[in-house]
C-alpha positions in Angstrom: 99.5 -113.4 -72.8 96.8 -115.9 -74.2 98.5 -118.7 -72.4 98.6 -117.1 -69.0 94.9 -116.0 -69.4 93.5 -119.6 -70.4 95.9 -121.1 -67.3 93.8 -119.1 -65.1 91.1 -119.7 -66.2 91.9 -123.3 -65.7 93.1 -122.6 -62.4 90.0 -120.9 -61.5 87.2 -123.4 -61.7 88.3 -126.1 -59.4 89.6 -122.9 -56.6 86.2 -121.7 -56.4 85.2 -125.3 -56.0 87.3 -126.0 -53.0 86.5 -122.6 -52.0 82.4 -123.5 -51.4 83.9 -126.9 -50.1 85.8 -125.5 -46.9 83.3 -122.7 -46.7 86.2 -120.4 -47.1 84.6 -116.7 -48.7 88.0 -114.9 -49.7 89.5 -117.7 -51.9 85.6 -117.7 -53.4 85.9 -114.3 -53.7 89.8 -114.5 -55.5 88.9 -117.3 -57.5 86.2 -115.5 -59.0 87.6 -112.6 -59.8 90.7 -114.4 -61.5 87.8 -116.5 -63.4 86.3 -113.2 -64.7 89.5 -111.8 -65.4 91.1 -114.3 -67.4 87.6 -114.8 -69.3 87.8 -111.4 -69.8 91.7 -111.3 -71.0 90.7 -113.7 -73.4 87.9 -111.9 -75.0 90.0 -109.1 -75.6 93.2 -110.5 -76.7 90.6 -112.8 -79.5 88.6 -109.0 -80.4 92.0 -107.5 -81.0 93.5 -110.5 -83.7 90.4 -110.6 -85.0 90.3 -107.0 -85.9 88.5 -105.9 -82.9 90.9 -103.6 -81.1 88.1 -101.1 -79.8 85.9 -103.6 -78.6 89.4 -105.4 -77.1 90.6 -101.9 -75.5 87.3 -101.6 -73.7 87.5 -105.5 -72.5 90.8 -104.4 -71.0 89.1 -101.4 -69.6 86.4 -103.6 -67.7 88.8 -106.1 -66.6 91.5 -103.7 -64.8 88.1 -102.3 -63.2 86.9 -105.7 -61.7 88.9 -106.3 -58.3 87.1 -102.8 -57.5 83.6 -105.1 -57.0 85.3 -106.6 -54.0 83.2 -104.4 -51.4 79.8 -104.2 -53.0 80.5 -108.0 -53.5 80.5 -108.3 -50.0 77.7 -106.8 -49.3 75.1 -107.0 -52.4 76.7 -110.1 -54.1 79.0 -110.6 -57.1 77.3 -110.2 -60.2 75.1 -107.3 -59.7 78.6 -105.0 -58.1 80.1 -106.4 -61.4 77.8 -105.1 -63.8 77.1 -102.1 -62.2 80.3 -101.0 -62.0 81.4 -102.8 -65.6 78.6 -100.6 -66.9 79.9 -97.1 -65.2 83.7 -97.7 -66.2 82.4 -99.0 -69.9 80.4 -95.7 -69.8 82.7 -93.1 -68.6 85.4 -94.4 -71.2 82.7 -94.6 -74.2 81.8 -90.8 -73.5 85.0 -88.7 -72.8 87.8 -90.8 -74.3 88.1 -91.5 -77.9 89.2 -95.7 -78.8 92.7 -94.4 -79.8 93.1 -93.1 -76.7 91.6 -96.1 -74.0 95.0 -97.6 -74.2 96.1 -94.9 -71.7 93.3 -95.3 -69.3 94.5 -99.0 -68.4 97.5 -98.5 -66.8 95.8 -95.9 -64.3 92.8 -97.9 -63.9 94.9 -100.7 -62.5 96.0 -97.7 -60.1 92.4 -97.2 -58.7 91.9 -100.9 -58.5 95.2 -101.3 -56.0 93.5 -97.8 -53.8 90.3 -100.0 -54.2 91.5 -103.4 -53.3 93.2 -102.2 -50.0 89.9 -100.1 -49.0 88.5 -103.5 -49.5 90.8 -105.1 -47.5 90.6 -102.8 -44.2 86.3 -102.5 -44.1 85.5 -106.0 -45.1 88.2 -108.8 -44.4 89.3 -106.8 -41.0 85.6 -106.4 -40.2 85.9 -103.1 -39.0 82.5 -100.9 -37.5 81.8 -98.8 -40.5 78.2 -98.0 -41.1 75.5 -99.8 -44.3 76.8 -96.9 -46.6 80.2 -98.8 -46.9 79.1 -100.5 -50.3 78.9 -97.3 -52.0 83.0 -96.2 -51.0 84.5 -98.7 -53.6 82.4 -97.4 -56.3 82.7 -94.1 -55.1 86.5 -94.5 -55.7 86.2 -96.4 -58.9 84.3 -93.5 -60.5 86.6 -91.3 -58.9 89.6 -92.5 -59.8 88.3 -93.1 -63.6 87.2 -89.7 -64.2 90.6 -88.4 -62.9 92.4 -90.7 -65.5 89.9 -89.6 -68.3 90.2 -86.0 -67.6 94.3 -86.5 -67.8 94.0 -88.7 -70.8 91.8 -86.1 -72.6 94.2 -83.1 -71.5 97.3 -84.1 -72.9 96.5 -87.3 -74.9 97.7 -85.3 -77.7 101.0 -85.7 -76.7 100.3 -89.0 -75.2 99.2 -89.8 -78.9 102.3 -88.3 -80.5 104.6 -90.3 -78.4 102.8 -93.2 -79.0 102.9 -92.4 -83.2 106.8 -92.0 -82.5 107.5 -95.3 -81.0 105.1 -97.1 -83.6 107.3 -95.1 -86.5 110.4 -96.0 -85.0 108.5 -99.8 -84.6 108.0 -100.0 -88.1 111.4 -98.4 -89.5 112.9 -101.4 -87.4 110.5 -103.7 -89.0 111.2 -102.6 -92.7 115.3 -102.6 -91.6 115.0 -105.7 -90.7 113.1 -107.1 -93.7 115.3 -105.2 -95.8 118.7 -106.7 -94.1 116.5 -109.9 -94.5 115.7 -109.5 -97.8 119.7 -109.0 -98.9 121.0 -112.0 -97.3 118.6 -113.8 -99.0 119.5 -112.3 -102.3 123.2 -112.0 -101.4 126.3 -114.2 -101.3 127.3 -113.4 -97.1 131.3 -113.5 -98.0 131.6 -111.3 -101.5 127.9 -109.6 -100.8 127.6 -110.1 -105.1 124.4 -111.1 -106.0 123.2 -115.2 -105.5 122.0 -117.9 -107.7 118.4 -116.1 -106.2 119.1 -112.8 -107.5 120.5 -113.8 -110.4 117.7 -115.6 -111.3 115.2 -112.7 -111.1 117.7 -110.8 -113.4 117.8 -112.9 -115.8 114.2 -113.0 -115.9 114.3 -109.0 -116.7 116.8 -109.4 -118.6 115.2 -111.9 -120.7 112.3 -110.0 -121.0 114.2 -106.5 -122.3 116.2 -109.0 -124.6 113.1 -110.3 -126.1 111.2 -106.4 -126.8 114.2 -105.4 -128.5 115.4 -107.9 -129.9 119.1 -107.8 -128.5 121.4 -110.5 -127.0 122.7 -110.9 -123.6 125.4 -113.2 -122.6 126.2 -115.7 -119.4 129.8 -115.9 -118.5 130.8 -118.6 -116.0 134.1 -117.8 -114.4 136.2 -120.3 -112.4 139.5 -119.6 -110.5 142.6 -121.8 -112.4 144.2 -123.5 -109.1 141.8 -122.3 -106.6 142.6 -125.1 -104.2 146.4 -124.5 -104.3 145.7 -121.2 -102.6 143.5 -122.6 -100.1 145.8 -125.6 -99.6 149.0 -123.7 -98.6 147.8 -120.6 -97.3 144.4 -121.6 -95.4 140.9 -121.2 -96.2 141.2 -117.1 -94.9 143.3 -116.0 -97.6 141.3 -117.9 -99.8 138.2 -116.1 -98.6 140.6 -112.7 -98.6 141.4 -113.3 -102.8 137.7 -114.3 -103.7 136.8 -110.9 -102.0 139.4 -109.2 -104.0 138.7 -111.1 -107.1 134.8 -110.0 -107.2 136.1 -106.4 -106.9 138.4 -107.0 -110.0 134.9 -108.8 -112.0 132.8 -105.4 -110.5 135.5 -103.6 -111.9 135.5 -104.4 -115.5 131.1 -104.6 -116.3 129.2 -102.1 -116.9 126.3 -100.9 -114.4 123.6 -102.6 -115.8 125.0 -106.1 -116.1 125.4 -108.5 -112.8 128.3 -109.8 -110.7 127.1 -113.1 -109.1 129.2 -115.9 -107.1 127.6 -119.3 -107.6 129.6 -120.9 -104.4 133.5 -121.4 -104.3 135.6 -119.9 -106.6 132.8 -119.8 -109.4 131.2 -116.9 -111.0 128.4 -115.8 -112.9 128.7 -112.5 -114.7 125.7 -111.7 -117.0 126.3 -109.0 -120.0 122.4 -107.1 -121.3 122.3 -105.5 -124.0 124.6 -106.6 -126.4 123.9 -106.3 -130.4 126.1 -108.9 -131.2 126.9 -112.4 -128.6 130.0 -112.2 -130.0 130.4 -108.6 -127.9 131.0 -111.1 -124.6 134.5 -111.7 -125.8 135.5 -108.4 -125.0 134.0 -108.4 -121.2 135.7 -111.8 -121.2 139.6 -110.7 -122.5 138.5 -107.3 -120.1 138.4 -109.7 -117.2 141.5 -111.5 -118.3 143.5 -108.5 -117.6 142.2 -107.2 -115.0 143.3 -110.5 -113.4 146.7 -110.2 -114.5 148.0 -107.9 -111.9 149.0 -109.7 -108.6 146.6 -110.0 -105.3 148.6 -109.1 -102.1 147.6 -111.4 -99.3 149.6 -112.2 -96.5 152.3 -110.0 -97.5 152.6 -112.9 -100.4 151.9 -112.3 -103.7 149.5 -114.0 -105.9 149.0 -113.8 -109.9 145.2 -115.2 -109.9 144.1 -116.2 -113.6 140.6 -117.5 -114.8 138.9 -120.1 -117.7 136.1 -118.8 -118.6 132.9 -120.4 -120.7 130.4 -117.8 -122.6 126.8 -118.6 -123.3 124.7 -116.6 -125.4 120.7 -116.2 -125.2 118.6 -117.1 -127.4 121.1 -119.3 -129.5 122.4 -121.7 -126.6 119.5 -121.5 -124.1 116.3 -119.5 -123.7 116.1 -120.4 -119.9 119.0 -119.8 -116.9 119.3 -123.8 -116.3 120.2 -124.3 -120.3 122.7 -121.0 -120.5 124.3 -122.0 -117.8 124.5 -125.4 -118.7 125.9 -124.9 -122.0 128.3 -121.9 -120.3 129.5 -124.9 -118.2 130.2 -127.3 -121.2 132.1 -124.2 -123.2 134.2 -123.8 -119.7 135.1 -127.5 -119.6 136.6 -127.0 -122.6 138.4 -123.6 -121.5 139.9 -126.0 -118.9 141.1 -128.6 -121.2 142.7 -126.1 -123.1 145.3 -125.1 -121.0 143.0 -122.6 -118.3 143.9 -119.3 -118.2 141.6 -118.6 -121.5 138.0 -118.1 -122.5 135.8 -120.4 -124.7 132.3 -119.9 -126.3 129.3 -122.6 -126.6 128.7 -124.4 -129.8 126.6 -127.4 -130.6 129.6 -129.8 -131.5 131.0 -128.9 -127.4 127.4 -129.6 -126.4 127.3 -132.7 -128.2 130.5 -134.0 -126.9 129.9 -133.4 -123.7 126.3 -135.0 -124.2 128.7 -138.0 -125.4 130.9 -137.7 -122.6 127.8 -138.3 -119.9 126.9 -141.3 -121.8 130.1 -142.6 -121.3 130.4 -141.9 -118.0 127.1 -143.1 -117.2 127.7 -146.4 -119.3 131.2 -146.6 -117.1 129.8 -147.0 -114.2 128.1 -150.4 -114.8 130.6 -151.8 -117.2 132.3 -153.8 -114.5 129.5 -155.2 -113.3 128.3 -156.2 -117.1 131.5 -157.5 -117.8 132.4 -155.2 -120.5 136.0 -154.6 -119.4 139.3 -156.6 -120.2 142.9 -156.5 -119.9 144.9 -156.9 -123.5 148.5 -157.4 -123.0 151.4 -155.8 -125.4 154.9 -157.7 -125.1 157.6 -156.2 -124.2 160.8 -157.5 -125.8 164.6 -156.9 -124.8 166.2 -155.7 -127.6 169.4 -157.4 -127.1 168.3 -161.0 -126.7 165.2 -160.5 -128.6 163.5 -162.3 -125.9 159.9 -161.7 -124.0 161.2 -159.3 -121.4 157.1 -158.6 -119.8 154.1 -157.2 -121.4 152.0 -154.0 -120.9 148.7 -154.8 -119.7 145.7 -152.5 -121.1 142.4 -151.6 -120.5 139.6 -152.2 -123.2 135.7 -151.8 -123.2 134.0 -153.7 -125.3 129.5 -152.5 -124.7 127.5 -155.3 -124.8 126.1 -154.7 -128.3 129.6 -155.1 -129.4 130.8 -151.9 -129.5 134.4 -151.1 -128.8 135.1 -147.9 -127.3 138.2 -146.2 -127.5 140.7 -145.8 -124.4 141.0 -141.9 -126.0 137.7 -141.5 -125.4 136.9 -143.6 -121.8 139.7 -143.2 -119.7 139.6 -139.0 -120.1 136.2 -139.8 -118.9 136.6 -142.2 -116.1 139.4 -139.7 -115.2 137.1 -136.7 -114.9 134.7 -138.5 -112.9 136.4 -139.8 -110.6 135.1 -143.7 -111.7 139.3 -144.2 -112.4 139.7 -145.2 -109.2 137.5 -148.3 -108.7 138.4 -149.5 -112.4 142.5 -148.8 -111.9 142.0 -151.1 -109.0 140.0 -153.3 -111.0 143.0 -153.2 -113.5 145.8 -154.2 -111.1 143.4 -157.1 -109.4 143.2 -158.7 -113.2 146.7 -158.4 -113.9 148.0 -160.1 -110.4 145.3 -162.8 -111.2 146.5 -163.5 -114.5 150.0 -163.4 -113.8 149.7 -166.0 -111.2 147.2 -168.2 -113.4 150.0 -168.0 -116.3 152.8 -168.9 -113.5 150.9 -171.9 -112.5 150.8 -173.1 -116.0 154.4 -172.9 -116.4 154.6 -169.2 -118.3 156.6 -166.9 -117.2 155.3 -163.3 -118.4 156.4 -161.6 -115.8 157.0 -158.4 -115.0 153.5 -157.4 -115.9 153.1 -153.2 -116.3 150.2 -151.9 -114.9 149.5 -147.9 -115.8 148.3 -145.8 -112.4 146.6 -142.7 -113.3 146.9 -139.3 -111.8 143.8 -139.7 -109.4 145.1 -143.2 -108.7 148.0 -141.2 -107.3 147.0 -138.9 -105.5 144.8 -140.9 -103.7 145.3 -141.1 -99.8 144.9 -144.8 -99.9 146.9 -145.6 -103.0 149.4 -147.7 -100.7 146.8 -149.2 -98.9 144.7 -150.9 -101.3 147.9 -151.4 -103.4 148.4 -153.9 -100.4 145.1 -155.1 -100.5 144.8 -156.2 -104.3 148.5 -158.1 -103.1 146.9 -160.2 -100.5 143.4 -160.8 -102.6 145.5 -162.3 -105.6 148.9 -163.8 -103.7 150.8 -162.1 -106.5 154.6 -161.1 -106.1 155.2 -157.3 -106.6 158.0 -158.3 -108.3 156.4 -159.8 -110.7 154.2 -156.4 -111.7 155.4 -153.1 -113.1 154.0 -149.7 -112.1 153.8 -147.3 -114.8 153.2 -143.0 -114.3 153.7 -141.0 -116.3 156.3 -137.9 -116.7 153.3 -135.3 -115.7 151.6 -137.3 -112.6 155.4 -138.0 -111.1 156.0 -133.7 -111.1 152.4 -133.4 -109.4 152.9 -132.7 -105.7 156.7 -134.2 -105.6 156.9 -135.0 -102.3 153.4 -136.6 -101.6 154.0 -138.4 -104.9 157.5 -139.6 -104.3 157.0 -141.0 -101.0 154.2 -143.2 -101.8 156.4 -144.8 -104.6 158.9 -145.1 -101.9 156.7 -147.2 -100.0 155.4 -149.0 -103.3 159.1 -149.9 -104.0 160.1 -151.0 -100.6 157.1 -153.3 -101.1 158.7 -155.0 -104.0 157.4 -153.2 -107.1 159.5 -151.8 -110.0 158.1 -148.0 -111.2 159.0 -146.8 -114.3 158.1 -142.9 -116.2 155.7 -143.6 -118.7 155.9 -140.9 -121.9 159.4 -139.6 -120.7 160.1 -136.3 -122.6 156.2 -135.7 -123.0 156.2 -133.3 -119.8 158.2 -130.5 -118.4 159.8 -132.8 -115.4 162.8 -131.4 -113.7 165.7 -133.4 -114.2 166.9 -132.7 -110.8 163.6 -134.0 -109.4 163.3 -137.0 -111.9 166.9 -138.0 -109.6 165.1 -138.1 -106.7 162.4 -140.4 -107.4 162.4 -144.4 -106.7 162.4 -145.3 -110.1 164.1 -148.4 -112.0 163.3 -147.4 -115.6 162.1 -144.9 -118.4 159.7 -145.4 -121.2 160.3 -142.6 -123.9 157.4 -141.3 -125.4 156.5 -142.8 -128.7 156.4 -139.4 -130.5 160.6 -139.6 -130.3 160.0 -143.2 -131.8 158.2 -143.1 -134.7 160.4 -140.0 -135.8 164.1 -141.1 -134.7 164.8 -142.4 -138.2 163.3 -138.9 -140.3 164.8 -136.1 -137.8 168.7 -135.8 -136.2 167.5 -133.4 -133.7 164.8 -135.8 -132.5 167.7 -138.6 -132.2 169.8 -136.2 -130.3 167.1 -136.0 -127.7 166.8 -139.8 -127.4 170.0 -140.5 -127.5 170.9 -137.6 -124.8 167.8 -139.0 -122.7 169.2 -142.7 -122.8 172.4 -141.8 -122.1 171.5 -139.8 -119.5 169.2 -142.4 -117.9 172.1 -145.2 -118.2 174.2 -143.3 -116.1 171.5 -143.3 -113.3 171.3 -146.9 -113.3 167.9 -146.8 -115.4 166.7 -149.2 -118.0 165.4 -147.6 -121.1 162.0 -149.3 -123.2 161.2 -147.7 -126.5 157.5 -147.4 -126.9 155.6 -147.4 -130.3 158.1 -149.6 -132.5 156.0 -149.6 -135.8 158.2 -150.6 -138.4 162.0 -152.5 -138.8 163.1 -149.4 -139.8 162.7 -147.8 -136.5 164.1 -151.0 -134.6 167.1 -151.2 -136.8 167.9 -147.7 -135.7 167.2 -148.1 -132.1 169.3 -151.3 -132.4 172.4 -148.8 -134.0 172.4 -146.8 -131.2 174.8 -148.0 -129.2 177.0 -146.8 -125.4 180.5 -147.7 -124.6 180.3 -150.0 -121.1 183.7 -151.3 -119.4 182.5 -154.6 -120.6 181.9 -153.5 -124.6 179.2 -151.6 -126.4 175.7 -152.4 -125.5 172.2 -150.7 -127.0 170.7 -148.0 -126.0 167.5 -149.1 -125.1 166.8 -152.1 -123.5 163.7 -152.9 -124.0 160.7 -152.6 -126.7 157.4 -152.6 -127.2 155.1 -151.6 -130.6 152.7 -153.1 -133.4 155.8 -154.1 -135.2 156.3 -157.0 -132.3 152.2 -157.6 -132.0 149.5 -155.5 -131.2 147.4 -155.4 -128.5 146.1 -159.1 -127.4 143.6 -161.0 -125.2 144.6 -162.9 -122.6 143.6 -166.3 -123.6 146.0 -165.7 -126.8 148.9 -164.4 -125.0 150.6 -167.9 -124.9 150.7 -168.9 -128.5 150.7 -165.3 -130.0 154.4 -165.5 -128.0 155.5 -168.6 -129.0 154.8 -167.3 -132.9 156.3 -164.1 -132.4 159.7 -165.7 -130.7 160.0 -168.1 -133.7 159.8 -165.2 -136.0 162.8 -163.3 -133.9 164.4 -166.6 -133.9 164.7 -166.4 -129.8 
């Protein structure tokens, strides 16, 4: 409304300037009255935002009135018509209408200004014969007309009024509805309606506040989905929607009223317990959740058994403030996790200071490459039969530039976790091709070289692909390189997994099952995989010699793996014990007996070495097997 009022007033100024121009009196006369109009809108519309609205109501008043000046215009001129009859409307209203009421005199004032206008129209633009009292009919009809609309206002503005309280009630009540529904989805998570990180917030603040006057406890439980992704995966993103729906009845289901429900995002959970005298007390809201879980979800006429790992913080003792709960809840739910999922784990300051550990390490991965830190050591491999070098195993180590040497135990987990695994496994198989051709050049044939992939290496989309790229960068032969998974990676999404070692062996590379009999692989599955050879876990080895069940397995496992045309490399060889009784074992071929296992690797052959000390550490360690 402002904007059309202050565009006609803009209009207005240069219309009655072209209307003096061309001597043209009814466009002097329209262009005047829109001028006064507008001017007039405008007051009132700024009165009423200001806080005005009497003063506005009777600006409306004397501006529906002004296109009733036309005749006396005519005759006596504009601005005296105007102010007389601004004054009698202005009057009539002030004395027989009260301010709430005005707002009904508008609409049938504009009436009497349309009855006025036309009058107008016939007497003075048609210049009909009428006689000098002619200037008086317009106001005659103004005053009229205006005391007709007050008496009518004043006889049933009661029930004018009423209506008009009924429609602003109704006004507000959608107002306040819709701040309300406005006010819940900002507080609210849209797909479970549980309360948000927002909400959550605030009661935890209240919560807080009640734990602190009586000096209770109150506990933050983060809950995440085990295998969340499988669900969404395999049976789309709606039935994933469908069980987190039905999951946060299940978490409703087993709190009490005064604690809170909360979805963070995805499949995790916040559930937060008041009023607890002890922070042990969580546990049984915690093993309460466990088994409400345990009865399958029915989605898609398909049935799924939904478990949870759960991480329990308690205020004050692991956080006064919800960033430093939940934090510490996180860390205790990490470690849930790692513990096989499916289980529920509290805080305590030797998690936090692992995990502080664990960030350290991460954060000192990341530039380690570029510092140099990493290296590749190389463990011989040696066949048993001929005691000759029969490869080496080519490992990872981090030395920190102040010298520290950081355990592979303790890095790769990390670089695992964060992802950091790929870029240095690549890193890894680059070095190795590099060195391998370097050694061939000088006349030293190590080859093949193992190189270990991990489980995110595998998974990878592009595993084959830059696989292909390290190849070309280096010039190595995939012959010439091993590439090692273990038991656990190789029963990870079979299919996926066992046709990118297809492609990996059609290239040229040997793959062998690192830690064989460490997993739970299906033996049928194991048959279906590209593989050329199996490395037995070094737990068997160390204890061959002390238990007959333990030799039973390997022996069963060798045999087995013989028959599938599969070499066989005993890992962890510590002592000539151990090697003596590897070297008994012994299978009946066409051609005579042969061993076992064909090759060997362990700290009884040589430990762990550099690269620049591969070469004579060899020749020293072939003397000593007299090969």
């Amino acid at each position: 409304m402002m904007f059309v009022s202050v565009l006609g007033l803009v209009f207005a100024v240069p219309e009655i300037v072209h209307g003096y121009w061309i001597h043209d009196d009814q466009l002097v006369i329209l262009a005047w009255l829109t001028l006064a109009l507008s001017a007039t809108a405008v007051v009132s519309i700024v009165l009423i935002r200001t806080g005005h609205p009497t003063a506005g109501v009777y600006a409306w008043s004397f501006a529906s009135c002004l296109p009733m000046s036309l005749i006396p215009l005519v005759a006596v001129g504009f601005v005296p018509s105007m102010l007389v009859l601004a004054a009698v409307n202005i009057l009539v209203v002030a004395l027989f209408v009260s301010p709430r009421r005005t707002v009904f005199v508008i609409p049938c004032v504009i009436v009497c200004t349309a009855i006025s206008s036309y009058l107008e129209y016939r007497i003075a633009w048609q210049r009909l014969q009428v006689t000098g009292l002619f200037v008086f009919v317009p106001l005659l009809v103004n005053v009229i007309g205006v005391l007709v609309v007050v008496a009518l206002v004043r006889v049933f503005g009661d029930v004018l009024l009423r209506a008009l309280e009924i429609t602003e009630d109704y006004v507000q009540q959608l107002e306040t509805a819709t701040k309300e529904e406005l006010k819940y989805i900002a507080t609210h998570d849209s797909l479970t309606g549980l309360p948000n990180r927002l909400l959550l917030n605030d009661r935890f603040q209240l919560a807080r506040a009640r734990a602190r006057r009586s000096n209770q406890f109150f506990g933050v439980l983060i809950i995440d989905l085990d295998n969340f992704k499988t669900v969404n995966d395999t049976m789309g993103h709606s039935a994933g929607d469908e069980l987190l729906k039905r999951v946060a009845v299940r978490f409703q289901q087993s709190v009490r009223e005064c604690d809170t429900v909360s979805r963070l995002g995805g499949d995790e959970f916040v559930v937060l317990l008041e009023d607890l005298s002890a922070g042990g007390d969580s546990r049984i809201v915690a093993e309460r959740i466990s088994r409400m879980l345990a009865p399958p979800i029915d989605i898609g006429h398909r049935e799924i058994h939904v478990t949870a790992s759960i991480g329990i913080g308690v205020f004050p003792s692991d956080g006064e403030d919800i960033e430093a709960l939940l934090k510490n809840a996180d860390v205790a739910l990490y470690e849930a996790k790692e513990q096989g999922r499916n289980t529920y784990r509290f805080f305590s300051k030797e998690l936090g200071a692992n995990a502080v550990e664990k960030m350290e390490t991460i954060a000192g991965l990341r530039t380690a490459l570029e510092r140099g830190e990493m290296a590749l050591y190389y463990q011989p491999m040696i066949d048993l039969t001929s005691g000759k070098l029969s490869g080496m195993e080519a490992l990872l180590r981090w030395r920190r530039a102040g010298g520290e040497i950081v355990s592979p135990m303790k890095f790769i987990p990390a670089a695992e976790e964060s992802g950091l695994i790929i870029p240095i496994g690549t890193w890894v198989l680059a070095e190795a091709c590099r060195q391998v051709m370097e050694w061939k050049k000088a006349g030293f044939d190590a080859a093949p070289i193992a190189v270990n992939l991990s489980v995110r290496q595998v998974r990878h989309a592009a595993l084959v692909e830059t696989i292909v790229g390290v190849l070309e960068e280096t010039g190595a032969d995939p012959a010439m390189i091993e590439l090692e998974i273990t038991e656990s990676t190789a029963m990870q999404d079979i299919e996926n997994t066992t046709e990118k070692l297809r492609k990996l062996r059609d290239l040229g590379f040997k793959i062998v099952i690192d830690d064989f009999g460490s997993g739970y692989s299906s033996l049928l599955r194991l048959s279906t995989l590209p593989i050329s050879a199996l490395k037995i876990d070094r737990f068997f080895i160390q204890n061959i010699g002390d238990d007959p069940n333990i030799a039973a397995i390997v022996m069963a496992v060798v045999s087995m793996a013989h028959h599938m045309n599969l070499q066989v490399i005993a890992e962890g060889i510590e002592t000539a014990n151990q090697l003596d009784y590897l070297k008994s074992l012994q299978w009946n071929q066409q051609d005579g007996k042969a061993l076992l296992c064909d090759r060997g690797q362990g700290f009884f052959f040589a430990r762990p070495i550099p690269a620049e000390q591969v070469q004579s550490t060899i020749s020293k360690l072939l003397d000593t097997t007299g090969s």
